[in-house]
DRENVEXRO-896593 format. One record per residue (C-alpha): x, y negated, z negated. Coordinates in nm, 3 decimals, decimal comma. Example, Ala and Ser with C-alpha at 12.3 -4.5 7.8 and 13.67 -1.06 7.14 Angstrom:
// residues 2
east north up
1,230 0,450 -0,780
1,367 0,106 -0,714
This chain:
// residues 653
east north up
18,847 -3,572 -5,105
18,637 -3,709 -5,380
18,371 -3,536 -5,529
18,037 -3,676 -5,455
17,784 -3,822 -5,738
17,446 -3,648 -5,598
17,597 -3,326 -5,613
17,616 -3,120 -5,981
17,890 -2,920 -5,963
17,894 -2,575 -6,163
18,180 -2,355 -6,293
18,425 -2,261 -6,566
18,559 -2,605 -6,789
18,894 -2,581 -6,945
18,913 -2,783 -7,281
19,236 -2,876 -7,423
19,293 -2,908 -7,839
19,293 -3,235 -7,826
18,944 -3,248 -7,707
18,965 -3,361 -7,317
18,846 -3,162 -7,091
18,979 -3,034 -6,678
18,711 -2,882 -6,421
18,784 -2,766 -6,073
18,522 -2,850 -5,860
18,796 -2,799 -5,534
19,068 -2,579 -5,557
19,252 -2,836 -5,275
19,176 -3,126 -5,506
19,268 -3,277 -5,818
19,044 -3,142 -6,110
18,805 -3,379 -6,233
18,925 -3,570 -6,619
18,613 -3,501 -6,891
18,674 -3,667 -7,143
18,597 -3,599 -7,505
18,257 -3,802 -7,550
18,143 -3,681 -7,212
18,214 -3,300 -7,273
17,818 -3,245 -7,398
17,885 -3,023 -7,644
18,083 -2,742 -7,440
18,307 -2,495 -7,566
18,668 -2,398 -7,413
18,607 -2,163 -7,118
18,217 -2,222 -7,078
17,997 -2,222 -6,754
17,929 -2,592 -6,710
17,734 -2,827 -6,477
17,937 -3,129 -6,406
17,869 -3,457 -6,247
18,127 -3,734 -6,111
18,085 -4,012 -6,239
18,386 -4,256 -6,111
18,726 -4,259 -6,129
18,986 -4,294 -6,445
19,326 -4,357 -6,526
19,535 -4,105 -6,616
19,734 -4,306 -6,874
20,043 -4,080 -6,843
20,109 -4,166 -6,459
19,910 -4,477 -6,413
19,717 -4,327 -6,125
19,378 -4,299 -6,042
19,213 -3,942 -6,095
18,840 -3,813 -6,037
18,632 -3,819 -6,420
18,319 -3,649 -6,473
18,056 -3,540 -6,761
17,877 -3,198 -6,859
17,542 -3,217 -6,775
17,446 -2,865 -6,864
17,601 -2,567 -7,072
17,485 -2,300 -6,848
17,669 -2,014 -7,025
17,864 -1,973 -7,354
18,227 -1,806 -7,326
18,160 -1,670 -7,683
17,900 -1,715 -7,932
18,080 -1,607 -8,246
18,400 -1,774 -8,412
18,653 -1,684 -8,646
18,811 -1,872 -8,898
18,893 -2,017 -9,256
18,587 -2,134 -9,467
18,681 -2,484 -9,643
18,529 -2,748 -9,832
18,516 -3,105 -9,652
18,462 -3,288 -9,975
18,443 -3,644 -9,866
18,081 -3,571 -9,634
17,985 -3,305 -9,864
17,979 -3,012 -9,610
18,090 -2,666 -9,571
18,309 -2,634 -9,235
18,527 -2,373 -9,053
18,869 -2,387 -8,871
18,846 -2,158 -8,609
19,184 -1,952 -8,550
19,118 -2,000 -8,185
19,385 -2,258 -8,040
19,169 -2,404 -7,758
18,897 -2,462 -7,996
18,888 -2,855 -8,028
18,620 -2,879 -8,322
18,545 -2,716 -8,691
18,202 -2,577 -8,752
17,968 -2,704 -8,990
17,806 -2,371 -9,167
17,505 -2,372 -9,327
17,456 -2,079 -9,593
17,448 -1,968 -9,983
17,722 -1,885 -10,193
17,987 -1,941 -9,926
18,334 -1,768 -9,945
18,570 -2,073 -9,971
18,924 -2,024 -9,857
18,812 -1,701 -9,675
18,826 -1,554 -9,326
18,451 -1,507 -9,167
18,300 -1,444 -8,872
18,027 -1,721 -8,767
17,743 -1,726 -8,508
17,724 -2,023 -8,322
17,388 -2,193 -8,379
17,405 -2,556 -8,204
17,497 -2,866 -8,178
17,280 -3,129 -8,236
17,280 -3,439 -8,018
17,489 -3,742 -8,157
17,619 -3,492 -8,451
18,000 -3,483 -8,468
18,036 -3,108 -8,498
17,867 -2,778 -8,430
17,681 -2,576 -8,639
17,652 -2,172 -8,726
17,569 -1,927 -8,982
17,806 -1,696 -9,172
17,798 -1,349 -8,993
18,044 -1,171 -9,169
18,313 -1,231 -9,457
18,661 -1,085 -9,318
18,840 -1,135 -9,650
19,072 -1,349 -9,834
19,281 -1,574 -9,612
19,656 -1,489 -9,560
19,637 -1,133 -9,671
19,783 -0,900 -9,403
19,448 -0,696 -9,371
19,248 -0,992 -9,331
19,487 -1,177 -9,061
19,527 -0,833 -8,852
19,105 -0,828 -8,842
19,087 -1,217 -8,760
19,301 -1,123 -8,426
19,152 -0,876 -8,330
18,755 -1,018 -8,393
18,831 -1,334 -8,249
18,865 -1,133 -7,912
18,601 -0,960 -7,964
18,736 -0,600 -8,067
18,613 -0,420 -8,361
18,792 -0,147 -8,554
18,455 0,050 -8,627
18,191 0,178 -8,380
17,835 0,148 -8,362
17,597 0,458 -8,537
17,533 0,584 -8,130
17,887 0,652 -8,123
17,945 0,823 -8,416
17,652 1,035 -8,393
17,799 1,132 -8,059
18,119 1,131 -8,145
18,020 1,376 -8,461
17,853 1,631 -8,203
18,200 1,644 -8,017
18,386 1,738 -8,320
18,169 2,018 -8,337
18,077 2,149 -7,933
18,387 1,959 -7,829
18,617 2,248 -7,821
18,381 2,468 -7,636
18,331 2,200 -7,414
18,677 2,214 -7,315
18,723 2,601 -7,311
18,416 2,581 -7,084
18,512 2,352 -6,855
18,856 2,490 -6,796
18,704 2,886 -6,787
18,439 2,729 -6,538
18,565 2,552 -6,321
18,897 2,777 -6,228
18,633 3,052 -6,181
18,437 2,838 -5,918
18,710 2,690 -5,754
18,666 2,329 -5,858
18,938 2,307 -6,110
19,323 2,389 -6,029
19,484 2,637 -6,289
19,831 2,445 -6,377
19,882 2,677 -6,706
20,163 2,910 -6,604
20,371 2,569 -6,436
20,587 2,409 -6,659
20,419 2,090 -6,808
20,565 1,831 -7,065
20,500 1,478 -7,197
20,773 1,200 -7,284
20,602 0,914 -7,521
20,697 0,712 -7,769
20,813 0,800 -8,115
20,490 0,717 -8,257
20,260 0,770 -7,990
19,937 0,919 -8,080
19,752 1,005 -7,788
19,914 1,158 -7,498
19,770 1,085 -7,173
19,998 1,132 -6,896
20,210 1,468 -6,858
20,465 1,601 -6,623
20,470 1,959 -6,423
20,812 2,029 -6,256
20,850 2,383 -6,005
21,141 2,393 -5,700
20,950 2,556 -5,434
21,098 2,846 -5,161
21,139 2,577 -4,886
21,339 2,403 -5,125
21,145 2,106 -5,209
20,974 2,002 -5,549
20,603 2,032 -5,673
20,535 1,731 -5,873
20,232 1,719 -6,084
20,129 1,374 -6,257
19,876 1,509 -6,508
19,647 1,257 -6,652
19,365 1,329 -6,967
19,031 1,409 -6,778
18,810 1,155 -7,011
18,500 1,214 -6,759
18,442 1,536 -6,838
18,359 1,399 -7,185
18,240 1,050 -7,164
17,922 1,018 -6,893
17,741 0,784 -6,800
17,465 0,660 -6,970
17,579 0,798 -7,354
17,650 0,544 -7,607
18,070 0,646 -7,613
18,043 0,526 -7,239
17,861 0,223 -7,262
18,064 0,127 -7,553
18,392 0,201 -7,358
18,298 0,038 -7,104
18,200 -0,326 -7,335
18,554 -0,280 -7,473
18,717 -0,208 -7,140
19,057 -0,139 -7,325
19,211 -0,039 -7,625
19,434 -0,292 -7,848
19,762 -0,297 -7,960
19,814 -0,514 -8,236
20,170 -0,459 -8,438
20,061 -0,267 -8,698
19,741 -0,083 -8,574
19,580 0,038 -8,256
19,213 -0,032 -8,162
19,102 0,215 -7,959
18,831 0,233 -7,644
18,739 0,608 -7,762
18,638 0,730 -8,090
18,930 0,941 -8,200
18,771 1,263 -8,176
18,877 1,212 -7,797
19,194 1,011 -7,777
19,354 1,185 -8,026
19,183 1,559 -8,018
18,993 1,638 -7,709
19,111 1,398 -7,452
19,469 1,384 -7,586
19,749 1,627 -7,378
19,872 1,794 -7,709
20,131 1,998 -7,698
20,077 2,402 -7,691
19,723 2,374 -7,601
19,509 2,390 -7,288
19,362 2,063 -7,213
19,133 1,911 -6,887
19,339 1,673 -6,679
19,263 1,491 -6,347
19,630 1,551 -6,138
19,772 1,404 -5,847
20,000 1,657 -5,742
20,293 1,588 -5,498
20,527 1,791 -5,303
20,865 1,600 -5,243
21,179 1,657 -5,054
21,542 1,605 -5,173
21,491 1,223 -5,052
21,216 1,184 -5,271
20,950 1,169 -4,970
20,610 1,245 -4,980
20,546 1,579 -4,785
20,177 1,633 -4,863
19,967 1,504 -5,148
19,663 1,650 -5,382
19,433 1,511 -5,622
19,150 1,672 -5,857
19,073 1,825 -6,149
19,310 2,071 -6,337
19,372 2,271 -6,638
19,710 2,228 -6,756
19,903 2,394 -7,108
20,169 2,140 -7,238
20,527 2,290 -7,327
20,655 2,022 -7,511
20,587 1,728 -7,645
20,930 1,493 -7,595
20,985 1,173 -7,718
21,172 0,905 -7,457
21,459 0,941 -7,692
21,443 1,332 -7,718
21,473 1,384 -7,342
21,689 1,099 -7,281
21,945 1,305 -7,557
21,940 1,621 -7,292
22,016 1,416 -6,994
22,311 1,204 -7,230
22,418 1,593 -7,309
22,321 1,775 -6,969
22,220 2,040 -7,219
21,892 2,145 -7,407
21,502 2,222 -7,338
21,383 2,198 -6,982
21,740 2,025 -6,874
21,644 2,128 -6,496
21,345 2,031 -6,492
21,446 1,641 -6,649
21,771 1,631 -6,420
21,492 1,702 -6,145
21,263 1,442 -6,250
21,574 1,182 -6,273
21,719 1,234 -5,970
21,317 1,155 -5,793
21,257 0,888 -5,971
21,620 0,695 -5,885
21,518 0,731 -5,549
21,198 0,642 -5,585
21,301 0,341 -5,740
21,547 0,252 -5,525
21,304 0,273 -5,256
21,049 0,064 -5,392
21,319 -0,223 -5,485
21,461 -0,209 -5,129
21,058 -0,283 -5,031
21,073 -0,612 -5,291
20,949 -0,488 -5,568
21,031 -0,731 -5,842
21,290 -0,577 -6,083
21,128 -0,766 -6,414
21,272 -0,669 -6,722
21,250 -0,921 -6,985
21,357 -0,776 -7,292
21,059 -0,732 -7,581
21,088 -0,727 -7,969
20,894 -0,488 -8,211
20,817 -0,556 -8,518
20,932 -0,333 -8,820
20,692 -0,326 -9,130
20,695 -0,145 -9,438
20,389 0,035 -9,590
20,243 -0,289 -9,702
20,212 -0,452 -9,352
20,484 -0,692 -9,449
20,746 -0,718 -9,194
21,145 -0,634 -9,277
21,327 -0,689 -8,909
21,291 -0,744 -8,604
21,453 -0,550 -8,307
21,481 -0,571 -7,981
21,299 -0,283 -7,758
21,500 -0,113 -7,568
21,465 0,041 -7,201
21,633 0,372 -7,148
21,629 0,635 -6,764
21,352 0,867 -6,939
21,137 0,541 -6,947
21,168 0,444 -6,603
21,124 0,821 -6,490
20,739 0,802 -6,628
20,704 0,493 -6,537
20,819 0,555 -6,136
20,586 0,909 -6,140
20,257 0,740 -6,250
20,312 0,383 -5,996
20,365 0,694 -5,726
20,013 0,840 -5,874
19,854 0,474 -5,917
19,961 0,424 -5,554
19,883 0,755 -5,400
19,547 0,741 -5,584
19,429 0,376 -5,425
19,564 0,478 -5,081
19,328 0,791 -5,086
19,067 0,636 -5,250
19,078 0,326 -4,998
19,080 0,564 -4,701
18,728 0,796 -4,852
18,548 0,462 -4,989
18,600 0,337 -4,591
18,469 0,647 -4,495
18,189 0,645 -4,704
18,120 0,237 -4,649
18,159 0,240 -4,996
18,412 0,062 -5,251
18,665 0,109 -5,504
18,828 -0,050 -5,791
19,178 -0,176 -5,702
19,465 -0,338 -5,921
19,540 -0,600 -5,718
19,879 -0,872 -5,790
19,819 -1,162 -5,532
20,141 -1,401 -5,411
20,254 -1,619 -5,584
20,043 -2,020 -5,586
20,227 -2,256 -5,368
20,255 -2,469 -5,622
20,393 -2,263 -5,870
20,679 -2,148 -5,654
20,800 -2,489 -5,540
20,792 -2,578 -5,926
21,038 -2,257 -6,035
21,217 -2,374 -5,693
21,304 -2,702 -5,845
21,335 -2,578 -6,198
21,574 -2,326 -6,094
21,766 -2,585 -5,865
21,828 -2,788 -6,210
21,990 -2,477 -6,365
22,207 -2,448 -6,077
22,034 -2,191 -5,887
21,861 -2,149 -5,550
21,554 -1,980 -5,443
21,487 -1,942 -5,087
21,117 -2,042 -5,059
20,977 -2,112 -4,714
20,608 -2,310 -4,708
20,579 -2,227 -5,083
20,633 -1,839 -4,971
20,904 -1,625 -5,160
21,002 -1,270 -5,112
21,044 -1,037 -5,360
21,456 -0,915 -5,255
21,508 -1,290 -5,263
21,324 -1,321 -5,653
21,577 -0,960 -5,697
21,857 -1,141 -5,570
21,796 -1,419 -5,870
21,694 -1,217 -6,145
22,058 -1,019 -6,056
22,280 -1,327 -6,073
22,151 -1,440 -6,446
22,236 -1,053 -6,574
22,480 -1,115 -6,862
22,463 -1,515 -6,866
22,295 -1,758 -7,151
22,014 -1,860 -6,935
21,934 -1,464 -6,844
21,606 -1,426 -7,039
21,502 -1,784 -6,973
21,505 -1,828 -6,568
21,321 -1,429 -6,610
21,073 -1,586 -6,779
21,020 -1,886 -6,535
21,010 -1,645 -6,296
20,742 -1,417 -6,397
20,519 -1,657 -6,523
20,530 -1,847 -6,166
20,368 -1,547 -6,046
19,999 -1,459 -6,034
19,822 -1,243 -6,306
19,729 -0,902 -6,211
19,333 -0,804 -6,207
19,071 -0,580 -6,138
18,862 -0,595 -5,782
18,698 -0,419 -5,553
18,849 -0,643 -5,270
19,204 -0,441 -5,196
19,511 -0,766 -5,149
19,806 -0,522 -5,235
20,017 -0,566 -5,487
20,276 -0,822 -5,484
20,477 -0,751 -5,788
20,517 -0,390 -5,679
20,543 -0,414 -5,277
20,261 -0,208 -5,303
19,967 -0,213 -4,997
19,738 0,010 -5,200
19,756 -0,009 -5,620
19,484 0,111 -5,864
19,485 0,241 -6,264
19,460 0,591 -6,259
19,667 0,708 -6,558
19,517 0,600 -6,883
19,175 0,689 -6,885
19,240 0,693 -7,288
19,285 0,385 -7,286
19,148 0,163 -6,977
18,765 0,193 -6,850
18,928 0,147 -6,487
19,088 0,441 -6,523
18,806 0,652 -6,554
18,558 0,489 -6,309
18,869 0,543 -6,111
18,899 0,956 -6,217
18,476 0,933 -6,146
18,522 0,807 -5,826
18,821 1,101 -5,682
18,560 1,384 -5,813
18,298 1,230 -5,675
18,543 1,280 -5,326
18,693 1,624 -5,391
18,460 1,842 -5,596
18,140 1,668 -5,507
18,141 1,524 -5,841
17,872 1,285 -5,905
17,916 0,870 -5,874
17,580 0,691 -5,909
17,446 0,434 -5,699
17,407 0,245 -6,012
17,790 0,297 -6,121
17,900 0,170 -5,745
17,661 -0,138 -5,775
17,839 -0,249 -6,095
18,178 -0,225 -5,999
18,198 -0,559 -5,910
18,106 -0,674 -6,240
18,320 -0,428 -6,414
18,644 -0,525 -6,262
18,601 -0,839 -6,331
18,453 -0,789 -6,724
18,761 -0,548 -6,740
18,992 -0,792 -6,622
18,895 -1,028 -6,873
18,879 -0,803 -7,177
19,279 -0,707 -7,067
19,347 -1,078 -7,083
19,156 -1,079 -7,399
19,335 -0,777 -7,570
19,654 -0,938 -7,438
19,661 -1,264 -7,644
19,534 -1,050 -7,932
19,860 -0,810 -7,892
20,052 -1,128 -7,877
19,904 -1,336 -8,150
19,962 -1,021 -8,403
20,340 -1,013 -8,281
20,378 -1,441 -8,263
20,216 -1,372 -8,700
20,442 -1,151 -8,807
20,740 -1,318 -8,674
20,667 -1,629 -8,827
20,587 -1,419 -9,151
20,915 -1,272 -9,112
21,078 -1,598 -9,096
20,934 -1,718 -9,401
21,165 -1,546 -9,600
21,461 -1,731 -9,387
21,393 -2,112 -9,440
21,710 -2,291 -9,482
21,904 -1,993 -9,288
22,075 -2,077 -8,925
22,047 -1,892 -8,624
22,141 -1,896 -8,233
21,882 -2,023 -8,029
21,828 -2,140 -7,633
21,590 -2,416 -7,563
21,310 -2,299 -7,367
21,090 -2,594 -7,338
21,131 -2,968 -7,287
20,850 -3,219 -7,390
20,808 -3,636 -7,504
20,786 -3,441 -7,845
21,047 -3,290 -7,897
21,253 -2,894 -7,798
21,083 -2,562 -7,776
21,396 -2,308 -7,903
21,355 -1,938 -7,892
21,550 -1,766 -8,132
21,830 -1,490 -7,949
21,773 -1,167 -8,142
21,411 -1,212 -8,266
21,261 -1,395 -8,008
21,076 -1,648 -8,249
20,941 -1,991 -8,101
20,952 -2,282 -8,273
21,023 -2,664 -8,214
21,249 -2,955 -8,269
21,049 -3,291 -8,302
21,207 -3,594 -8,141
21,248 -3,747 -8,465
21,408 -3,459 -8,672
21,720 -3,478 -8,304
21,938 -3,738 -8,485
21,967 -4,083 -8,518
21,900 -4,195 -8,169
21,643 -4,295 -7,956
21,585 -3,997 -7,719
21,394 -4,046 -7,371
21,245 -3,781 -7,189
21,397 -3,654 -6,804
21,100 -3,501 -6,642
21,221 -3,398 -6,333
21,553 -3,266 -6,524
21,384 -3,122 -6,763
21,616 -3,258 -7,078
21,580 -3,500 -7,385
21,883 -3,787 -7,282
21,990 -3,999 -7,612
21,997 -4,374 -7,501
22,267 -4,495 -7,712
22,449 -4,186 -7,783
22,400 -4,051 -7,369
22,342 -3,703 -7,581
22,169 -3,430 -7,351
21,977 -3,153 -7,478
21,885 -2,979 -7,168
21,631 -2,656 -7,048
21,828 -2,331 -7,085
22,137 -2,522 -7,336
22,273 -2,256 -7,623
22,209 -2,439 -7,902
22,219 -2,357 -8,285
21,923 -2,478 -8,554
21,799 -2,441 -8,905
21,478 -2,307 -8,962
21,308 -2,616 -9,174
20,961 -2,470 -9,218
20,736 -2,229 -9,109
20,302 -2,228 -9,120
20,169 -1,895 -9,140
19,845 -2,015 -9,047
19,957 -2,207 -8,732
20,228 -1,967 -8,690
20,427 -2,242 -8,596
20,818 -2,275 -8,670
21,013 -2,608 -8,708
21,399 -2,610 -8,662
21,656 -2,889 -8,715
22,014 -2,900 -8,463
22,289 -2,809 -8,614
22,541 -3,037 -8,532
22,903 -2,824 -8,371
């Protein structure tokens, strides 16, 4: 159906960098071709008012496709930029290169005594009508361009996250540094006494985190009851008893929506008074924690269920690798009460596969830096049992918490925040269908439906072979992003019907609106009408900020690997090509994980043509294939730290 020219259509336009522009004005239909002199002056991601205005050729296919022009920016995506200051000498202005890839256009910016060559922050002023670029003023200088202290605050302030917090929050954050404590003794002392807080002290209680974790915000409690079953309690940091609604520390939480992990620093929601002191489940203290407590059989089955507030005395404090040492030994520290856990959680697991849960496990890289921020290796993460033991207890929480939730909220006629993971597009399966079909595999999809035992089945016949990491990757990015709603669609991924975040109130705003909301049902805890109003429009700002802190966390990893490689131009290495293009190979590097590209012209002395629909580069005289998935080996040519771009050359066997 083609769009209609009396009609202005309004939504989101996607801008590419080459300065052409895509708009959905049906989801069933084509989207309508902007081009780059008919964009009106909008920005990747804006709110636009489009109008058709004929058709065009797309000159890649030769057919006919809907074009249109912004007639109205009706709301900016961002207003401020990041980027490099530089001089354009030959029209005598002062522009910036933003560091944001969509961004199709430099600034012009207007100011005194201008930092050349360094990072700022700019405020988006306008753009003039028949001018060729944008204008802003300098906000804020960053610092000197390349330095590692200066790139790591670029990331994260081109999404929108900032390291400091605003005077409200530290005034408040100040006045919990010094009442804080009492708060907490108060709290616990007050609400065992009247009946509204659980007393969890005298069970045994532990957390397993990470090496370097600093805030702990999920903990364990393990007891074998008479009957011979287990008590289970998933303890989780009770943030609402500090942060309320209304005070600055919540209404700044709540604009940041998540905390940030970049490589070398975390950016956290909470001042650190909290995530690290108050809120934090530190060993050999008392602490507030919001608990959904379990009693489970020897099959692992759910025999009745709690949730509420608790008081709760940590044990230990174990490291994955510490307690994954006494199960490898069967001796040390709370060995019952880990052999317990593992022996649930198996079970668990094997349950939730059997229901098509999708066993993703693409293997991840950290990066290892020394003091100065400059990074010496790269590793690959590994995933050990103690890992998958706190990761099966809080998805049993997360979906015990949404079923309860979803059965009071219906009750009540009122509504919840859910995690929701829709099926896969149509689309999207029928293309990994026919990818996977080129690299000799099959995926049983019926109407552009898959099932999750059948997506199982796949990702268990690539264990151990070259293509392994390659078809997992396909795989999970043909599925749908997970988000934040009030509307409940299950979750996909999981083979969960009910799914929510209720175990990181540290470091997700969900979380606690979530922890709100389950007082609010079981101690008469208090949920404003304003709070349920807005959840809405805070599932979907907190989806967006994930996304947001996502490409940030990725950006900072994508940096220092290409920084990394720097010091290896020249060097070989074993690669797998993992993209296919008219321009050239996309290879991914075996043990670091590193992207880069092979241009057409650096292949060899041929004349290469590109196989679409087989996904390889085909030599015409030579009959040379360089295919999707191929082992290959390369030499790393150059690398641009400010692109973070990597260019490789074959290596000829």
């Amino acid at each position: 159906m083609q769009p209609k020219k009396d009609i202005e259509y309004e939504g989101v336009i996607t801008i590419i960098k080459t300065g052409k522009g895509f708009f959905t004005f049906d989801p069933n239909e084509e989207d309508m071709f902007i081009a780059g002199e008919n964009l009106g002056g909008a920005f990747p991601g804006d709110t636009v008012k489009v109008q058709f205005i004929g058709n065009d050729t797309d000159k890649r296919t030769g057919k006919a496709r809907p074009a249109g022009k912004v007639v109205e920016v009706v709301e900016r995506s961002r207003e401020t930029f990041v980027g490099k200051l530089v001089e354009n000498k030959e029209e005598n202005l002062t522009m910036m290169i933003p560091d944001w890839k969509k961004m199709y256009v430099p600034f012009v910016v207007k100011g005194e005594s201008l930092p050349i060559g360094h990072k700022v922050v700019i405020r988006f002023k306008g753009w003039n009508q028949h001018q060729p670029y944008p204008w802003g003023e300098l906000e804020e200088i960053i610092g000197p361009a390349g330095e590692h202290e200066t790139e790591m605050r670029a990331l994260a302030l081109s999404q929108g996250f900032r390291s400091d917090f605003p005077p409200g929050v530290q005034t408040e954050a100040k006045y919990l540094e010094e009442h804080g404590r009492q708060m907490l003794k108060d709290g616990a002392d007050q609400g065992v006494a009247a009946g509204t807080r659980k007393d969890f002290r005298q069970t045994t209680t532990f957390t397993i985190d990470p090496f370097d974790a600093k805030d702990f915000d999920d903990a364990l409690s393990v007891k074998k009851l008479d009957n011979g079953n287990y008590e289970i309690g998933v303890h989780i940091a009770d943030v609402s008893h500090f942060v309320v609604p209304g005070t600055q520390i919540d209404n700044e939480a709540r604009k940041r929506a998540t905390s940030v992990y970049l490589v070398d620093r975390t950016i956290p929601m909470l001042p650190h008074i909290l995530s690290t002191d108050l809120c934090s489940l530190n060993p050999n203290e008392d602490r507030l924690s919001m608990s959904a407590v379990f009693e489970l059989n020897q099959e692992a089955n759910i025999v009745s269920r709690w949730f509420g507030p608790t008081v709760i005395h940590s044990d230990k404090r174990f490291t994955y690798e510490e307690a994954q040492e006494v199960l490898n030994k069967q001796d040390g520290i709370m060995l019952e009460e880990l052999n317990t856990l593992k022996m649930l959680a198996d079970k668990i697991r094997a349950r939730r596969v059997a229901k098509g849960a999708i066993a993703f496990d693409t293997p991840e890289v950290k990066v290892l830096l020394d003091e100065n921020g400059k990074p010496v290796d790269i590793v690959a993460k590994e995933r050990i049992d103690t890992m998958l033991v706190i990761e099966d207890f809080m998805l049993l929480a997360n979906e015990a918490v949404a079923e309860y939730l979803s059965e009071q909220v219906k009750k009540a006629k009122g509504s919840s925040i859910y995690r929701v993971h829709e099926s896969p597009d149509a689309d999207r399966i029928e293309n990994l269908s026919q990818f996977l079909k080129v690299m000799g595999y099959e995926l049983p999809v019926l109407a552009g439906k898959v099932k999750g035992q059948d997506i199982n089945a796949l990702l268990e016949k690539v264990v151990g072979k070259p293509e392994e990491y390659l078809i997992k990757v396909a795989a999970l990015r043909s599925m749908a992003k997970a988000v934040y709603t009030t509307k409940n669609a299950g979750h996909f991924g999981l083979a969960f019907q009910f799914y929510t975040h209720f175990t990181s109130p540290i470091r997700r705003y969900p979380d606690l609106l979530i922890h709100r909301l389950v007082k609010h049902f079981t101690v008469n805890g208090e949920f404003s009408n304003a709070e349920k109003a807005e959840l809405d429009q805070l599932a979907v700002h907190s989806s967006e900020r994930e996304a947001a802190a996502t490409e940030a966390e990725r950006d900072s990893i994508k940096m220092k690997q290409v920084e990394y490689m720097m010091e290896h131009i020249g060097e070989e290495f074993d690669a797998v090509i993992s993209g296919v293009s008219d321009r050239g190979l996309y290879v991914e590097l075996k043990l670091s994980r590193a992207e880069g590209m092979i241009r057409v012209r650096d292949i060899g002395d041929d004349y290469f043509v590109y196989d679409e629909k087989r996904y390889r580069l085909v030599g015409e005289k030579s009959k040379t294939e360089y295919a999707l998935g191929d082992p290959i080996r390369v030499k790393l040519i150059d690398a641009r730290l400010a692109e973070r771009e990597l260019d490789f050359q074959i290596i000829k066997a």
